[in-house]
N, C-alpha and C positions, 0 to 999 in steps of 0.2 A: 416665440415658442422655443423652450430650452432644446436642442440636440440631445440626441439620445449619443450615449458611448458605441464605436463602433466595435460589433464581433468579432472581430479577425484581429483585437487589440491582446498583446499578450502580458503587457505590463499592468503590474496588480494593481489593486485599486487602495485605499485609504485604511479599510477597516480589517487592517493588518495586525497583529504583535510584530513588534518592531525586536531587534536585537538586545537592546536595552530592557527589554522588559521583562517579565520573571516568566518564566516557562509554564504554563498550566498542568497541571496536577491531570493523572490520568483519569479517567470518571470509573466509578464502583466498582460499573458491571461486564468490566472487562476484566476478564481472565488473566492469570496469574502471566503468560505468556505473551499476552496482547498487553498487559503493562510495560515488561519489558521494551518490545517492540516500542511502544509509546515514548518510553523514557530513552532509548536512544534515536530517537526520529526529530521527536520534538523540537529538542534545541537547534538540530540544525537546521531545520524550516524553520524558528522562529528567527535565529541568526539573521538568514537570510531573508526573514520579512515575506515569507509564503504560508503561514498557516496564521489563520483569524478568526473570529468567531464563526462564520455562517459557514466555515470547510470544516469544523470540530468532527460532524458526524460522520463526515467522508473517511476523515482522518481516522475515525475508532473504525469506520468498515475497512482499511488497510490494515489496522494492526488486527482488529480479527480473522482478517483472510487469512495473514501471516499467522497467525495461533491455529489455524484448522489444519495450513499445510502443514503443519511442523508434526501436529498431531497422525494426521495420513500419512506420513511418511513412515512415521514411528511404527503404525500397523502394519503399513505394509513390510519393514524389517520385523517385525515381531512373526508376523501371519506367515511372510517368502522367504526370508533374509536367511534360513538354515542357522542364524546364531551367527554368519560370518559378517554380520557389518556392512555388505555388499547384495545389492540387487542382481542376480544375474537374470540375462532376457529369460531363461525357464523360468523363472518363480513367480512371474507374473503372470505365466499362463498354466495354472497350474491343474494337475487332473481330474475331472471329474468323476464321482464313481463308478458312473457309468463309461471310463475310461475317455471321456473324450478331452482335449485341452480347453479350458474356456479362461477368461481374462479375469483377474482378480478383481470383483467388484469398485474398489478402492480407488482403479487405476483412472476410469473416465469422471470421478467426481476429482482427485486430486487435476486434474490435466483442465477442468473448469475455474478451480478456486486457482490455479498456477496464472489463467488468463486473465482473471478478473483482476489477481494483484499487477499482474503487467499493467494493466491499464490503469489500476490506482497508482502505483507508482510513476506511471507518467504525468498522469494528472499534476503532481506533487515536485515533477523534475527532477526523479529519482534515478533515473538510469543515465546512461550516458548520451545519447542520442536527446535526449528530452529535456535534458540540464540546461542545453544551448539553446534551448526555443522559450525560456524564460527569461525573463528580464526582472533581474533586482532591482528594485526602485530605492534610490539613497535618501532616506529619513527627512535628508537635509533637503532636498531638491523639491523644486515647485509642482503643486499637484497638475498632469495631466491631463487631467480630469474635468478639471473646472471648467463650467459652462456648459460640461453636459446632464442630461440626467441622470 
C-alpha cells in the first residue's frame, strides 16, 4: 500500500510552473486592478516554482482581495480624506446627524479583506516571515515525492 505524503511537508510538489515556463495570462474576469496585481505576482511565484494549476483560483482570490482594498481605501479618502491625501483618526469616525461619532462603515470591511490577504499572501510566501517556511524545489532535483500517494 502506497504512503500517503506527509502534512507538515512544506516542499512543493510536481504540478508546479517551473521558471522556465511562460507565465499564465490573467483569466477575464478579473478586474482591471487584480490584472495588474496578477501580472506582477505571477512571474515571481512562477520563477520560484510556487504557483501551478490547482493554486490558479487561490491566486485570483489574492489579486482580488488586493483590487477591493485598494478600491476601500480609495473611498474611504474620497468619503474622510478632507481632499488631504491623509487619513486622520477623526475621519474615520465621523459625525452622525444626530451628533454622535460612529465609525465609517468602510473601516471593519477594509480590516477583513486586509486579513484575508495576510493570509493569502502567506499562503504564497509572500511576506517576510513566510518566504522562510517554503522550500523551492530545484527543477533539476529528484522528486520527493515518490512513493507516495
Amino acid at each position: 500500500m502506497p504512503r500517503r505524503k506527509p502534512m507538515s511537508l512544506t516542499e512543493l510538489s510536481d504540478d508546479l510552473f517551473r521558471g522556465d515556463e511562460e507565465v499564465p495570462d490573467p483569466p477575464e474576469r478579473l478586474g482591471v486592478v487584480a490584472r495588474r496585481v496578477w501580472q506582477e505576482l505571477a512571474p515571481l511565484l512562477v520563477k520560484d516554482g510556487l504557483l501551478g494549476p490547482r493554486y490558479m483560483l487561490i491566486f485570483e482570490s489574492l489579486c482580488n482581495t488586493t483590487e477591493k482594498i485598494l478600491f476601500a481605501e480609495a473611498a474611504l479618502m474620497r468619503d474622510c480624506g478632507r481632499g488631504s491625501g491623509e487619513l486622520v483618526g477623526d475621519d474615520l469616525w465621523p459625525t452622525s446627524e444626530s451628533g454622535y461619532a460612529q465609525q465609517h462603515p468602510i473601516v471593519n470591511t477594509l480590516a477583513k479583506w486586509k486579513e484575508e490577504q495576510r493570509k493569502l499572501l502567506r499562503e504564497f510566501g509572500l511576506t517576510p516571515l513566510s518566504s522562510k517556511d517554503v522550500k523551492v524545489k530545484d527543477a533539476g532535483a529528484e522528486n520527493p515525492f515518490k512513493g507516495f500517494e
